[in-house]
C-alpha positions in Angstrom: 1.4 -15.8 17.4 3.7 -12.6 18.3 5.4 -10.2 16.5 7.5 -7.8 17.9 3.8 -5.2 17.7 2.2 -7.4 19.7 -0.1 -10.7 19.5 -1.2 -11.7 15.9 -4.5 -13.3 15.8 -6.1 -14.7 12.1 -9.8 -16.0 12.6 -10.6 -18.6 10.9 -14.2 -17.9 10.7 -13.8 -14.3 9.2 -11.2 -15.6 6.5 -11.2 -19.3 6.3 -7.9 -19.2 4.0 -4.6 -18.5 4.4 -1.5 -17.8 2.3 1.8 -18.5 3.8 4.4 -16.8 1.5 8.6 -15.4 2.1 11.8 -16.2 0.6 13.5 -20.0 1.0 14.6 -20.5 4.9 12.7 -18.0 6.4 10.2 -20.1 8.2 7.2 -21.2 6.5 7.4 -24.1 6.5 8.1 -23.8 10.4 5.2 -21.9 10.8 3.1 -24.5 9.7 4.8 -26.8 11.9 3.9 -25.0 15.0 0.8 -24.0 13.9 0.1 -27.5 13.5 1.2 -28.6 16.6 -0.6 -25.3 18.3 -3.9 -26.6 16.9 -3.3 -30.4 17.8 -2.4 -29.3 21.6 -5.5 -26.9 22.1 -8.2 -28.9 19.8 -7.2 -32.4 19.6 -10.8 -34.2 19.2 -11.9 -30.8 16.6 -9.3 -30.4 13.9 -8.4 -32.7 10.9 -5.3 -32.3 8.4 -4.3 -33.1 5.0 -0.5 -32.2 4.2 0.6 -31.9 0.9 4.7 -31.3 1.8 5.7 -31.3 -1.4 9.6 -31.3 -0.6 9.4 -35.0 -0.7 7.3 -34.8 2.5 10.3 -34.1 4.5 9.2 -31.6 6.8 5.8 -33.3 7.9 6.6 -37.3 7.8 6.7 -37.0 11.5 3.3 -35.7 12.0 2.0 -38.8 9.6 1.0 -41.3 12.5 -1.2 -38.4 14.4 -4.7 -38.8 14.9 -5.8 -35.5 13.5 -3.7 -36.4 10.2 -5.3 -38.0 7.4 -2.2 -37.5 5.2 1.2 -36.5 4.7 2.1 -37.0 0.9 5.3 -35.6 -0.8 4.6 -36.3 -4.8 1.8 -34.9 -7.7 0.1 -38.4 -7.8 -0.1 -39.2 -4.1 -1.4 -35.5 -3.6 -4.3 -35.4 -6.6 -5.8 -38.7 -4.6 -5.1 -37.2 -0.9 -7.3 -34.0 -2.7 -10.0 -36.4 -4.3 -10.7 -37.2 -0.7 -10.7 -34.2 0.8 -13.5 -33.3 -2.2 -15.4 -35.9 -1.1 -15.5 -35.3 2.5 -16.8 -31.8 1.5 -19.5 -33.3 -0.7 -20.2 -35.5 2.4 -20.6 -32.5 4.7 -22.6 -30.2 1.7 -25.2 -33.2 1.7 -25.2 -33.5 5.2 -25.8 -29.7 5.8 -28.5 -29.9 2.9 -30.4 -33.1 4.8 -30.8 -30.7 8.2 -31.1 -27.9 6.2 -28.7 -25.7 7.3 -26.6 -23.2 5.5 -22.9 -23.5 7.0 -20.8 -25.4 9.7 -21.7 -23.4 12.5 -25.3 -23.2 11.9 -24.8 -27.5 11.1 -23.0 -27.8 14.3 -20.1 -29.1 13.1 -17.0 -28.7 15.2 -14.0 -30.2 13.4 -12.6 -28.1 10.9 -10.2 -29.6 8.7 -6.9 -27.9 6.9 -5.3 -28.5 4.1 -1.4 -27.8 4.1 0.6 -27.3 0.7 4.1 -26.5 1.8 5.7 -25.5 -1.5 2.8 -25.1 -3.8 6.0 -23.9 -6.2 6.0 -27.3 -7.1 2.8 -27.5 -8.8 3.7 -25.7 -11.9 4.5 -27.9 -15.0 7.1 -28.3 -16.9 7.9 -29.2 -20.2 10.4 -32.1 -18.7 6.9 -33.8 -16.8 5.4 -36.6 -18.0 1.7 -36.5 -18.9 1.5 -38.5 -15.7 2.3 -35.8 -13.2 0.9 -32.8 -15.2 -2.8 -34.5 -15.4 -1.9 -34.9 -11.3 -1.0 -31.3 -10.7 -3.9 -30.1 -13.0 -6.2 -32.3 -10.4 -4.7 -30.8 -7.7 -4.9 -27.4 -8.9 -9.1 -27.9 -9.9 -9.3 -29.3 -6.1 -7.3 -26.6 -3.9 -9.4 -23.7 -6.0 -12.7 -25.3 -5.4 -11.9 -25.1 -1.7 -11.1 -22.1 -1.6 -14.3 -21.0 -3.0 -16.6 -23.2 -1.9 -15.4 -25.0 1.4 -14.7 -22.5 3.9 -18.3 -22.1 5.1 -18.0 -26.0 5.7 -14.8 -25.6 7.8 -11.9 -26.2 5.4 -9.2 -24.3 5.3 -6.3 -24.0 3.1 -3.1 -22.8 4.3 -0.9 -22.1 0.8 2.6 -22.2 1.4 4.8 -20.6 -1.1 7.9 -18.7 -2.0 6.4 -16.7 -4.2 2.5 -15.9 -4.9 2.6 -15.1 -8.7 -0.6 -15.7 -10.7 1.4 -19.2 -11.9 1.3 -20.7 -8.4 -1.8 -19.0 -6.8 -4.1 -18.7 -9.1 -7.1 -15.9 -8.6 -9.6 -17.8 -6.8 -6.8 -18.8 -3.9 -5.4 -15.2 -3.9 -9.4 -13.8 -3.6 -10.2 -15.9 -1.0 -6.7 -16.0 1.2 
């Protein structure tokens, strides 16, 4: 992208993560959009995404009938199962890796890499309003996005966090440290 310095480059290989953080209606969430859209355009048949919009799934229900996305859920249940999968796939690609014996993606040869999108991770803090229900799904969800964060950007997954605000309650140390 551009900033009013110049051209604003993030490598995804050097830092696999990234943290997408400002005040309501400055344009995260339009970021995302665009940088969705950017990646689609330029990589069509080598990028994979898994949205979590978690303002009802507003924002991204468009995108939901795209090739190069899995899923576009907007509530705790739909978002712990969309996050079960995408802990599978990494399994998947670990045991793959481990048959060929090789140590990452690039050295595996594998092209796609695949993001995850929370737009509003806010809304995976509990409440003493939730049902059990919902805080057992945002528990899940929270186990998930921090193993990828430590374990799956070798493997090409990248998490994009999108949040108002990054206290310790919504990204928790092993997002922040790797992000």
């Amino acid at each position: 992208g551009m900033s009013q310095d110049g051209l604003i480059y993030h490598d995804f290989d050097q830092i696999p993560h990234m943290t997408v953080a400002g005040a309501t209606t400055q344009g995260k969430t339009q970021f995302m959009k665009m940088f969705v859209t950017h990646l689609i355009e330029n990589n069509p048949e080598d990028v994979e995404f898994y949205i979590l919009d978690l303002k009802g799934k507003l924002a991204f229900n468009k995108y939901r009938n795209l090739k190069q996305v899995k899923a576009v859920v907007g509530n705790y249940r739909d978002s712990a199962k969309t996050l079960k999968q995408v802990k599978k796939s990494i399994q998947k690609d670990m045991d793959y890796l481990l048959s060929i014996e090789a140590e990452n993606a690039k050295e595996g040869n594998i092209r796609t890499r695949k993001f995850i999108i929370v737009d509003e991770a806010g809304e995976l803090q509990t409440n003493k309003y939730m049902s059990d229900t919902n805080k057992e799904s945002i528990k899940q969800c929270h186990q998930v996005l921090s193993h990828i964060a430590r374990v799956a950007g070798q493997l090409r997954y990248s998490l994009i966090f999108g949040t108002q605000y990054p206290t310790k309650e919504i990204l928790d140390s092993q997002i922040k440290a790797n992000s």
